[in-house]
KEZA-519485 format. One line per 5 residues: number of its first residue (from 0); for each residue x, y, z of C-alpha. Coordinates in steps of 0.5 Angstrom, whole numbers, plus 2048, in hexadecimal, padded with zeros to 3 digits. Layout:
residues N
NUM	X Y Z  ...
This chain:
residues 445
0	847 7CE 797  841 7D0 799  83C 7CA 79B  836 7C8 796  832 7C7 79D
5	833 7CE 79E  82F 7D0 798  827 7D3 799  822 7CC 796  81D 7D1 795
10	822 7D4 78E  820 7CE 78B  81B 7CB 78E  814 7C9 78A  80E 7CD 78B
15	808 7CE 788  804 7D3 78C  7FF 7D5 787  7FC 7CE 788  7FD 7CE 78F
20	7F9 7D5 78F  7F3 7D1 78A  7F3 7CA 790  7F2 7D0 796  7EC 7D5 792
25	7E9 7CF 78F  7E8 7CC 796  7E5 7D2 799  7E0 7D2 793  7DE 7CB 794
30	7E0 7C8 79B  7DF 7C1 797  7E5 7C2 793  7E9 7C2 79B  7E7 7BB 79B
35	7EA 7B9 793  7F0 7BC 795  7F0 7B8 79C  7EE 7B2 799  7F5 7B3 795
40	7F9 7B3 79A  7FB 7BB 79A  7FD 7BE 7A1  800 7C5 7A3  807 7C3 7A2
45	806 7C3 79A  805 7C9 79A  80C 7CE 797  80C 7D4 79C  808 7D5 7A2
50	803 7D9 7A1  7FF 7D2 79D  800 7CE 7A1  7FD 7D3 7A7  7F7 7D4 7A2
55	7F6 7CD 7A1  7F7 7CB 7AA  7F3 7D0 7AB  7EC 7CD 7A5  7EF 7C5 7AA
60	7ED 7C9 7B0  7E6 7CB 7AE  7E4 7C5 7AA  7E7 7C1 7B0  7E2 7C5 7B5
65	7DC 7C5 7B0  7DD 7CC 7AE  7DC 7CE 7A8  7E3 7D2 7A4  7E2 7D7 7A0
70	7E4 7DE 79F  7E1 7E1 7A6  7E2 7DB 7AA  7E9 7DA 7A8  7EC 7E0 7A9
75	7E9 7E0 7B0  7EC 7D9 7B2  7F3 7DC 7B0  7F3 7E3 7B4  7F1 7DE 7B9
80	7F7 7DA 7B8  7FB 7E1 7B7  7FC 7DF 7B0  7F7 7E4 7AB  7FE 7EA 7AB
85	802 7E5 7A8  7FF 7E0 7A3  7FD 7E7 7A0  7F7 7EA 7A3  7F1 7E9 7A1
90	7F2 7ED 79A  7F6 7E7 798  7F1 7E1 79A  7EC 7E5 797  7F1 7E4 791
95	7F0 7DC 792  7EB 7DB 78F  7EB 7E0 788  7EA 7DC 782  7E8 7D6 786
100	7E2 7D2 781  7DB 7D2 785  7DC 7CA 785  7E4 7C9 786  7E7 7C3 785
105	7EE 7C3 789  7F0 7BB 788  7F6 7BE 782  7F8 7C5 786  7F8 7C0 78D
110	7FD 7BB 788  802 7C1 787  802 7C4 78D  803 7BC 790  808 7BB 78A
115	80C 7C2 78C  80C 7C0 793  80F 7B9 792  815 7BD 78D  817 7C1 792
120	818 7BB 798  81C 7B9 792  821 7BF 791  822 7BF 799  823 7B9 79A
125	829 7B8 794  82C 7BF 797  82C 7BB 79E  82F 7B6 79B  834 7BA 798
130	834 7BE 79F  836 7B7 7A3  83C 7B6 79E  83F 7BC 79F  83E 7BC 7A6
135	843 7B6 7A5  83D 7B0 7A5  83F 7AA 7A1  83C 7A8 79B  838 7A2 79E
140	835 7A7 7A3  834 7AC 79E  830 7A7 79A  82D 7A4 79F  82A 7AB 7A2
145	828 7AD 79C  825 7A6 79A  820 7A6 79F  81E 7AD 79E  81C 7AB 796
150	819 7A6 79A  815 7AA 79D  813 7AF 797  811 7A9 792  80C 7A6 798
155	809 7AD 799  80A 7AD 7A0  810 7AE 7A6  80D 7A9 7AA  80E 7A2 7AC
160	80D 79F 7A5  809 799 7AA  808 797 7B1  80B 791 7B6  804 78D 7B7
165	806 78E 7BF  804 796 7BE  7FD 794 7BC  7FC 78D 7C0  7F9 790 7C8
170	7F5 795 7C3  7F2 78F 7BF  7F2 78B 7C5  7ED 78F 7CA  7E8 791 7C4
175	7E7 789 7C3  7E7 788 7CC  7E2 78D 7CB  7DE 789 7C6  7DF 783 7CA
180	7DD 786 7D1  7D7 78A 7CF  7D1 788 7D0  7CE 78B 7C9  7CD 784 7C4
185	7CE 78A 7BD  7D5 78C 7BC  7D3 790 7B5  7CD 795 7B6  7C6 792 7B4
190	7C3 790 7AD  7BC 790 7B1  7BB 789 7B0  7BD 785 7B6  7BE 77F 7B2
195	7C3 783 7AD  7C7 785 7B3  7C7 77E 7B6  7CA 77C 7AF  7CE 782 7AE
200	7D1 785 7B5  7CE 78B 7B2  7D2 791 7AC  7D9 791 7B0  7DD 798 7AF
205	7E0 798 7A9  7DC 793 7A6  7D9 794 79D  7D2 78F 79D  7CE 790 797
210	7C7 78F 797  7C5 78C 790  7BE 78A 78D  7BA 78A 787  7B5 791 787
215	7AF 791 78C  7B3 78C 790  7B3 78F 796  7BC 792 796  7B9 799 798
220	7B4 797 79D  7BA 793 7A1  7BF 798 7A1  7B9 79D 7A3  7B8 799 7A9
225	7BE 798 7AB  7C0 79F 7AA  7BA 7A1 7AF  7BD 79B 7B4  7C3 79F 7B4
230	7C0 7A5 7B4  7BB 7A4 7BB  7C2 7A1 7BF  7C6 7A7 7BE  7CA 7A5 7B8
235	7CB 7AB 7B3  7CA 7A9 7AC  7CA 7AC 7A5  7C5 7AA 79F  7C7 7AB 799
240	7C1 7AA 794  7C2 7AB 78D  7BB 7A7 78C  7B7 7AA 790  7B4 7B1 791
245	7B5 7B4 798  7AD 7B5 798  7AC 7AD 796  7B2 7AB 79C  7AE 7AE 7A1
250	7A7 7AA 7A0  7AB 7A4 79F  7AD 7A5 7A6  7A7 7A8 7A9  7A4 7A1 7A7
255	7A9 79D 7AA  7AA 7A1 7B0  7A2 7A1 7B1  7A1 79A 7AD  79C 79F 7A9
260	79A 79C 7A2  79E 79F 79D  798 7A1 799  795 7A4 79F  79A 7A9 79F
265	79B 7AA 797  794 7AB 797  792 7AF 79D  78A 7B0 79A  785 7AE 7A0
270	78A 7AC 7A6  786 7AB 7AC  789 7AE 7B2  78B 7A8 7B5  790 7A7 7AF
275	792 7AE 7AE  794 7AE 7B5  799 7A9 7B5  79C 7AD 7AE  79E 7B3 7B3
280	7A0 7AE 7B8  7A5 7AB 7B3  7A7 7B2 7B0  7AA 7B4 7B7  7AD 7AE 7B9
285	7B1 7AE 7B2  7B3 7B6 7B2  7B7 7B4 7B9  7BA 7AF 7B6  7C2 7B0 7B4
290	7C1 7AF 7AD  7C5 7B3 7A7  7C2 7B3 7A0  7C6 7B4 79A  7BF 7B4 794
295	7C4 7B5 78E  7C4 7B1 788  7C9 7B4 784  7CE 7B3 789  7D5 7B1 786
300	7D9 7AC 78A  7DE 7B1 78C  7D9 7B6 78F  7D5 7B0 794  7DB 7AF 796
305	7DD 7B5 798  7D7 7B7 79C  7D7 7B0 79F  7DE 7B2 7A2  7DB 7B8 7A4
310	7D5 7B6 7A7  7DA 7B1 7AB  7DE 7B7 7AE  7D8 7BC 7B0  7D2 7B7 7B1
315	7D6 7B1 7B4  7D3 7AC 7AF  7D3 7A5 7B1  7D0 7A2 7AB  7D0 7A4 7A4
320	7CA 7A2 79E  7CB 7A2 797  7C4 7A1 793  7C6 79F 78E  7CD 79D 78A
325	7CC 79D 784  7C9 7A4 784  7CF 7A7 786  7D3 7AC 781  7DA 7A9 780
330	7DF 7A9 77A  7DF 7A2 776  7DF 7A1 76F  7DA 79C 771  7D5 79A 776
335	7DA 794 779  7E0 79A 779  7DB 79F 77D  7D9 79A 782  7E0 797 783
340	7E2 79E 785  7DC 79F 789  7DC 798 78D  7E4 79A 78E  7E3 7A0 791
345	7DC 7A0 795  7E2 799 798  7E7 79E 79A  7E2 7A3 79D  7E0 79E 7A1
350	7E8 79C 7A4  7EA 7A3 7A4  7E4 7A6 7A8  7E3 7A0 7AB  7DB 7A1 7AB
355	7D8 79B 7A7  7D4 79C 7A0  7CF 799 79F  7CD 799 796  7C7 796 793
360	7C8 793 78C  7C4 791 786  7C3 78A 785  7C4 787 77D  7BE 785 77A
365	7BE 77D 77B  7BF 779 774  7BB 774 774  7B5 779 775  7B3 776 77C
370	7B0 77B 781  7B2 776 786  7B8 775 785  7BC 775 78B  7C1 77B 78A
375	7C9 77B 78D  7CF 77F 78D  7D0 77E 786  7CA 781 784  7CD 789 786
380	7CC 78D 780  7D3 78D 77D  7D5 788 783  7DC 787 784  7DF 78D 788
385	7D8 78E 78C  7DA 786 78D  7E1 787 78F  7E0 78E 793  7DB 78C 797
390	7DB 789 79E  7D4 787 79E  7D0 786 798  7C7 785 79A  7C3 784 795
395	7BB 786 796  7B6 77F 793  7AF 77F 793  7AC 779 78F  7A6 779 78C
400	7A0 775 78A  79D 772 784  79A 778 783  79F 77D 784  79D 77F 78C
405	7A1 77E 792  7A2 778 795  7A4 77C 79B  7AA 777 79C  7B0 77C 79C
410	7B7 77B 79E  7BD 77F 79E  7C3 77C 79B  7C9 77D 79E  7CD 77C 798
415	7D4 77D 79A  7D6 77E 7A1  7DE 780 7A1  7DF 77D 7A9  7D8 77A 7AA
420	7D4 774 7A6  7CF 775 7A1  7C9 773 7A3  7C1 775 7A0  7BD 779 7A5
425	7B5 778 7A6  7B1 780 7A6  7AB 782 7A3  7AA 787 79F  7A4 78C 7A1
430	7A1 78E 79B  79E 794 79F  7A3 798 7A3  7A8 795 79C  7AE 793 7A2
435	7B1 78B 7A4  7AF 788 7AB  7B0 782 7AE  7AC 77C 7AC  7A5 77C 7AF
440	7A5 782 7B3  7A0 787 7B5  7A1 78B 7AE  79E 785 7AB  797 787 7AE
């Protein structure tokens, strides 16, 4: 009687190569779409027959170094490799990419090869199953093996489904003595605003803040200090700006680099030297900085994401801006549902990568009608997974006269603080350079 192990898998074994070839040539036309299929946990190994998955080890190779995958680069990384002749030369990855769309979306071709890929381990491990019986294993042994091995296929991985807390402790433990031995007051990286930093320990890694305000209150000018504070210590940073154009980003940086008047650089016209100057000086120093800018505002949710993570590996990106959410591209069937999936994926950005995001949000207008009235966390435009999401939530406040001037009395609310206290930080607004500094400081001249 011959075994059913003996049997070849690969006879009744599910694949569906034309979605595979779709996933490949789609990724070679947009090197974005690598990042939908990574974020979908897709791995070389779901691929049916070899030369996939040597195609898409090599795309890993080159992303992973920052290289562009293409059909020239591509080709190359494999003959490196000794792998061009046997993936089907270049004839064949030329093929990859007929009939892909200028803009592919490959989440359902990923879905299937992921699908087929989980049929497969199914099939092997019932013939294993059946193997082990008739290699003489009892039915209890049989059942156990072939348990853990569904197991495995339902969680998607082969790896432990958890760790023992001792195989992370030392790790944990040494980053901690080294906070607590070191001579450096901030753990997170700098908002600009010692007071803030004080009350903070500063944007940690992996962290979500969302910086809420009404309009004209100041959120573009506190993330574009704190950018610029990252930027001159060395720390990558990636501004996604949908609001402002990169013409208008410059200025606003030129301005508060220079603690030149905003107006005197919107409109040049009968500069004295002096001044002119101190704008060149501005613009030199901001060119140097390590600052990526994405000037996008149709940008989808989907596609933010992508770059970000892309930025991260090439240019090592250590702080992520979005300005700001609600201008986001994302599905939804209302505005609440849309924010929801933004707030929930900008949150597993920053777990995953590791790099903190920091949002600016709208604020609702107040019901009562008081232009003073002292915004919080409830007051987040569709509020309640911006809320939940957030690990820091500051609200930008600047009071008002009788007659609707500022009292320069201007605070940043600490409304949420998941490991820290909520407290009211006093700033000031300079109306010239359109950026917050501490209370009675030099920028108040």
């Amino acid at each position: 009687m011959s075994r059913l192990s003996d049997y070849s898998t690969d006879q009744v074994s599910p694949a569906n190569l034309d979605a595979e070839r779709s996933v490949l040539g789609a990724i070679l036309l947009d090197n974005f779409s690598f990042e939908e299929a990574e974020a979908l946990a897709l791995t070389p190994s779901d691929f049916a027959i070899d030369s996939h998955r040597c195609i898409y080890a090599g795309i890993q190779r080159l992303l992973e170094f920052g290289h562009p995958a293409d059909l020239i680069t591509l080709p190359e990384e494999l003959a490196n490799h000794r792998q061009l002749e046997a993936v089907g030369g270049l004839g064949y990855i030329a093929g990859l990419v007929d009939g892909v769309p200028d803009r592919p979306s490959i989440k359902h071709y990923v879905r299937i090869v992921r699908e087929k890929a989980a049929q497969r381990k199914f099939v092997h491990a019932c013939n294993a199953g059946i193997g082990s019986i008739l290699d003489g294993s009892s039915s209890h042994e049989a059942i156990d093996t072939l348990g853990e091995k569904l197991l495995q296929i339902q969680t998607g991985s082969d790896d432990l489904p958890a760790q023992r807390v001792i195989s992370f402790t030392d790790c944990v433990f040494n980053n901690w003595e080294k906070l607590a031995d070191g001579c450096e007051e901030l753990v997170g990286l700098p908002t600009s605003l010692g007071s803030l930093d004080i009350a903070t320990t500063g944007i940690r890694d992996g962290e979500l803040w969302f910086i809420g305000g009404r309009a004209g209150d100041g959120k573009s000018g506190l993330t574009l200090r704190t950018a610029a504070a990252n930027c001159r210590n060395e720390n990558p940073v990636a501004l996604f700006s949908l609001e402002m154009r990169p013409d208008e980003l410059l200025h606003r940086l030129w301005s508060m680099e220079g603690k030149i008047p905003f107006q005197s650089i919107r409109y040049p016209r009968h500069l004295d030297s002096g001044t002119r100057k101190r704008i060149e000086h501005a613009m030199a120093e901001v060119g140097k900085w390590p600052l990526f800018v994405v000037a996008d505002s149709s940008i989808s949710l989907q596609k933010l994401t992508a770059k970000a993570r892309l930025l991260i590996k090439r240019e090592k990106v250590k702080l992520l801006i979005v300005d700001y959410v609600q201008i986001l591209t994302a599905p939804g069937k209302d505005e609440r549902e849309r924010l929801t999936k933004i707030s929930t994926a900008l949150r597993a950005l920053a777990k995953d990568t590791g790099v903190p995001v920091l949002a600016i949000s709208q604020l609702n207008r107040p019901k009562e009608g008081n232009p003073n009235a002292r915004p919080n966390k409830f007051h987040l435009k569709e509020s309640g997974s911006l809320e939940n999401d957030a690990h820091v939530i500051i609200m930008t406040y600047r009071p008002v006269n009788e007659f609707g001037q500022p009292t320069g009395e201007d605070e940043l609310i600490i409304a949420k603080q998941r490991h820290g206290p909520v407290s009211n930080e006093r700033v000031y607004f300079d109306p010239k350079t359109l950026t917050f500094y501490e209370r009675h400081t030099e920028a108040r001249r």
